[in-house]
C-alpha positions in Angstrom: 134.2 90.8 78.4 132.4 93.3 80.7 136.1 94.1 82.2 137.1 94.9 79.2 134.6 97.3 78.2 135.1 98.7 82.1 138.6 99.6 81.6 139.3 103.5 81.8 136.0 104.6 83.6 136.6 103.7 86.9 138.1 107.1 87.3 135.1 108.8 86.4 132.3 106.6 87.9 131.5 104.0 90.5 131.6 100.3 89.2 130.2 97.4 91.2 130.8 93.7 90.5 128.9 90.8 91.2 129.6 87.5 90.0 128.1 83.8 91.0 131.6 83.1 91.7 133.0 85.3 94.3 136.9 85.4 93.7 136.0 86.3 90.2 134.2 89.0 91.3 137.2 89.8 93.5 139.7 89.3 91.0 137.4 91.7 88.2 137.3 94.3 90.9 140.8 94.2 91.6 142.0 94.5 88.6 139.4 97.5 87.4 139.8 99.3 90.8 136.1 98.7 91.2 134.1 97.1 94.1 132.7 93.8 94.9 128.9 94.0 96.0 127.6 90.5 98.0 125.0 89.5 94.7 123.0 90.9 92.0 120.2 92.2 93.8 122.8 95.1 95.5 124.1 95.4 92.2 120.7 96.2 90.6 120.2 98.6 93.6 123.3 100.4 93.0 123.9 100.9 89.7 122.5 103.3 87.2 123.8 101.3 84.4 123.6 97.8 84.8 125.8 95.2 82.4 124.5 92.1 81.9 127.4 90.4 81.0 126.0 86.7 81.5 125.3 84.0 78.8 122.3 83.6 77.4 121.3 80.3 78.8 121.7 82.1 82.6 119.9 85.9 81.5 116.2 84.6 82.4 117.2 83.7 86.3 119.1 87.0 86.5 116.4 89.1 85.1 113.7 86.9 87.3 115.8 87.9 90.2 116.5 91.3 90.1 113.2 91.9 88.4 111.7 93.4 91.5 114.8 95.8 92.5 114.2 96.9 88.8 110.0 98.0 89.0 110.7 99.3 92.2 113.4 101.8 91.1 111.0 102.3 87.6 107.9 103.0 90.4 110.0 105.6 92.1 111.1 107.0 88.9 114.6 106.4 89.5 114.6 103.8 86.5 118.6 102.2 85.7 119.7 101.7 82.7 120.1 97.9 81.6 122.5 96.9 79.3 122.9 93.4 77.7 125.0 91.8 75.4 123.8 87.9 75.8 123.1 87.2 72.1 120.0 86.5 70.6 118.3 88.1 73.8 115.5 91.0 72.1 115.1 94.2 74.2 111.1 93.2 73.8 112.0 89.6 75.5 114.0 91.4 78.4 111.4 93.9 79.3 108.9 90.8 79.3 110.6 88.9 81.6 111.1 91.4 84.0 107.3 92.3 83.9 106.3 88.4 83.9 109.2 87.8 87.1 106.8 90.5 89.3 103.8 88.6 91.5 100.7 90.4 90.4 99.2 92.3 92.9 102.8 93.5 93.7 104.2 97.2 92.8 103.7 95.8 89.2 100.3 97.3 89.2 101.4 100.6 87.6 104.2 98.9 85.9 104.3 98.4 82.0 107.2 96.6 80.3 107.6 98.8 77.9 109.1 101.9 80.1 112.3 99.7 81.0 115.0 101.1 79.2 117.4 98.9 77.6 120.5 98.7 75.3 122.1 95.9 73.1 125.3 95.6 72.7 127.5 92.9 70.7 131.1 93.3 71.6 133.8 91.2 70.7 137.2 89.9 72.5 139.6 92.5 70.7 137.5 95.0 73.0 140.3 93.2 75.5 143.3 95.4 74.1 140.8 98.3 73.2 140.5 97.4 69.4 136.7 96.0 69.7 133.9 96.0 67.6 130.6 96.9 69.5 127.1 97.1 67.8 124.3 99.2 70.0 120.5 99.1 69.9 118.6 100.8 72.1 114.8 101.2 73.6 112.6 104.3 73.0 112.9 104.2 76.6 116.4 104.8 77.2 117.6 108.3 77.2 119.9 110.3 74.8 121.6 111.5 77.9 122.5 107.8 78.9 123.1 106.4 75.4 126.0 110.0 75.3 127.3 108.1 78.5 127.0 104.2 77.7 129.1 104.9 74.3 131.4 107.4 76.1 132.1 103.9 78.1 132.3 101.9 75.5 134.5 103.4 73.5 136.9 103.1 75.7 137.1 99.3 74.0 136.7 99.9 70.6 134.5 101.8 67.7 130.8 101.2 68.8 128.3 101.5 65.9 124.9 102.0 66.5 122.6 99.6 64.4 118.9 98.6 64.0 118.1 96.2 65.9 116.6 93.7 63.5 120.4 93.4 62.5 121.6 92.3 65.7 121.9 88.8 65.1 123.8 89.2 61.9 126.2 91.1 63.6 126.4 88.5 66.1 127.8 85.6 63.2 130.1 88.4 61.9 131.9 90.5 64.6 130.8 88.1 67.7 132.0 85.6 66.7 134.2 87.0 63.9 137.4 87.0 65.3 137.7 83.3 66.1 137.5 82.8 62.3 140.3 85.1 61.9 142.2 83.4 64.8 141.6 79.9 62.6 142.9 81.5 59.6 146.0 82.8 61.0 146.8 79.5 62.4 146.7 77.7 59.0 148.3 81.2 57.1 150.8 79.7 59.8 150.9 75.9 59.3 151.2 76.9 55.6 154.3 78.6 56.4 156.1 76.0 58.3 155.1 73.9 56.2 157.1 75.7 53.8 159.9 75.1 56.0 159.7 78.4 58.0 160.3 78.8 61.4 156.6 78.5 63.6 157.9 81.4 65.8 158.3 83.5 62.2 155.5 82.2 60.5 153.4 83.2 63.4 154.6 86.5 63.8 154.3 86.8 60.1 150.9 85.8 60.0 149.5 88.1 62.3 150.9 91.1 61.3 150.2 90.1 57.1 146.2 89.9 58.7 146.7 93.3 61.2 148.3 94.9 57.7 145.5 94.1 55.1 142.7 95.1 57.5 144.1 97.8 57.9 144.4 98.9 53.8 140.8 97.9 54.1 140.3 100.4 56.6 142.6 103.4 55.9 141.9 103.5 52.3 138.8 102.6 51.7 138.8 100.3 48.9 136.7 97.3 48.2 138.5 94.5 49.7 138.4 92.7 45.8 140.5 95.9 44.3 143.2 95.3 47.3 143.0 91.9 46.2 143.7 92.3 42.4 146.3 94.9 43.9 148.7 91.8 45.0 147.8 89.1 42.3 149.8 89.6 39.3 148.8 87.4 36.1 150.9 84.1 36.1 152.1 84.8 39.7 152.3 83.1 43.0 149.6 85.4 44.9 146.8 84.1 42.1 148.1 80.3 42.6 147.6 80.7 46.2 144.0 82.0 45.7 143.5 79.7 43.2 144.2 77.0 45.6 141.5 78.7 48.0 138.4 78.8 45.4 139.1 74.8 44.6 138.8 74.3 48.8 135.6 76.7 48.4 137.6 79.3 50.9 134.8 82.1 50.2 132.0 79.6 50.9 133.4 77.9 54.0 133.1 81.6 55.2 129.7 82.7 54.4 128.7 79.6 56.0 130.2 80.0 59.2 129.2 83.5 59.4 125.5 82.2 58.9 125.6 79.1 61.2 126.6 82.0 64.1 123.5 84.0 63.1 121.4 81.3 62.5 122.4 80.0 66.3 121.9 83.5 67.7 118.2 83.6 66.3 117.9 80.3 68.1 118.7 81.3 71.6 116.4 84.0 71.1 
C-alpha cells in the first residue's frame, strides 16, 4: 500500500524504504526509484515524513523502536512528520507510546506527547492504479504546510478527504475494507452469469465494467443511488425480479453487517 501511495513523488522528493524483509525493501525501492536504508531507526532519522505502513499488531515495536530517533529530532526542534494508516491505531495512542518507549531520565525530560505531530490516513488497494479512497486526520501538532504536502502526495493515489477523527474507524468497515466486498460481488454478478450459460471470460468482463459504470452515475450525476435504482427497474420487468430475489436473501442487510463487523474489528485493535 505505501508504494502505492509513493508512486509519482519520487521526482520531487527523497523516499527511503525499510522493511523487516530486506529484498522487499529492495524490490519497493526498485520499483519507486527510491532507496533502501539498513532499518527503521535510519529511516526515522532521515525522513521528514515518515509512513508507517505496518499492521497494527507490529505498530507498538516500531513506535517503541524508533521512539528515541523521534524525541530527539522533537528536542532539536527538527520534529518529522508521522504518518500512519494501521487501523484502529488513535493519534493519542501513538503519541503515548512513543512518550512511554523513552527511559525517564533520558532527553524525554522536556518532552510531552502531545507535540508529536501525526496524520491518519485510511487508504484502500484501488490507491494501486491511482483510483484510491484515502481518509486523513491530523494532530493540532502537525503543520498546515506539511498536511499541503502529505495530500499533494497522496493524491497522487486517489481523492483524499479529510475527516474527524472520531470517524475513522467507520471509514475503516466502508472504504478499507470496502473494495473486497465489491470484489465478492463481482464474482457472484459473475457466477450468475455463467450460470446463465454465458461465457466466464464475458461474464467477468461484464461484471466489472456493469460495477465501474453504476459508480460512476453515482458519482457524475449526483443522484441518490435509490433514484438510479428505480431508473433501471421497470414495473413487471426483469431488473425488479432480480432485486427482488436480493431482498428475500437479505442483500441490503448482509451489507450493513459486513461494513459494521469491519468497524467494530477496527475499534478492537484500537
Amino acid at each position: 500500500m505505501c508504494c502505492a501511495l509513493m508512486k509519482g513523488i519520487t521526482k520531487d522528493h527523497e523516499v527511503f524504504i525499510t522493511d523487516a524483509i530486506p529484498q522487499k525493501a529492495k524490490d519497493a525501492a526498485s520499483s519507486l526509484g527510491a532507496k533502501v536504508t539498513e532499518n527503521n531507526l535510519k529511516a526515522a532519522e532521515a525522513g521528514d515524513i515518515i509512513f508507517l505502513a505496518v499492521k497494527p499488531q507490529v505498530l507498538k515495536n516500531v513506535l517503541a523502536e524508533i521512539a528515541p530517533v523521534i524525541i530527539n529530532r522533537l528536542n532539536a526542534g527538527k520534529a518529522p512528520l508521522l504518518v500512519s494508516m494501521a487501523a484502529g491505531w488513535t493519534i493519542a495512542k501513538i503519541q503515548e507510546v512513543i512518550e512511554s518507549a523513552v527511559p525517564s531520565g533520558s532527553n524525554a525530560a522536556s518532552f510531552s506527547s502531545k507535540a508529536i505531530p501525526v496524520v491518519r490516513i485510511m487508504p484502500n488497494t484501488p490507491a494501486l492504479i491511482g483510483r484510491g479512497m484515502i481518509a486523513m486526520s491530523s494532530s493540532p501538532e502537525f503543520p498546515q504546510s506539511g498536511i499541503q504536502e502529505l495530500e499533494k502526495i497522496l493524491l497522487t493515489a486517489g481523492l483524499v478527504d479529510k475527516v474527524e477523527e472520531r470517524y475513522m474507524d467507520a471509514v475503516t468497515g466502508l472504504s478499507g475494507s470496502g473494495p473486497a466486498y465489491v470484489y465478492l460481488f463481482i464474482e457472484a454478478l459473475s457466477d450468475g452469469a455463467v450460470r446463465a450459460g454465458l461465457p466466464r471470460d464475458k461474464a467477468l468482463s461484464y461484471a466489472a465494467q456493469t460495477v465501474l459504470g453504476a459508480a460512476a452515475m453515482v458519482q457524475e450525476t449526483g443522484k441518490h443511488p435509490g433514484e438510479l435504482k428505480d431508473m433501471v427497474t421497470s414495473p413487471g420487468g426483469t431488473t425488479i425480479a432480480g432485486i427482488a430475489a436480493l431482498e428475500e436473501s437479505a442483500f441490503r442487510s448482509a451489507v450493513i453487517k459486513a461494513v459494521e463487523a469491519s468497524w467494530k474489528r477496527s475499534i478492537e485493535l484500537s
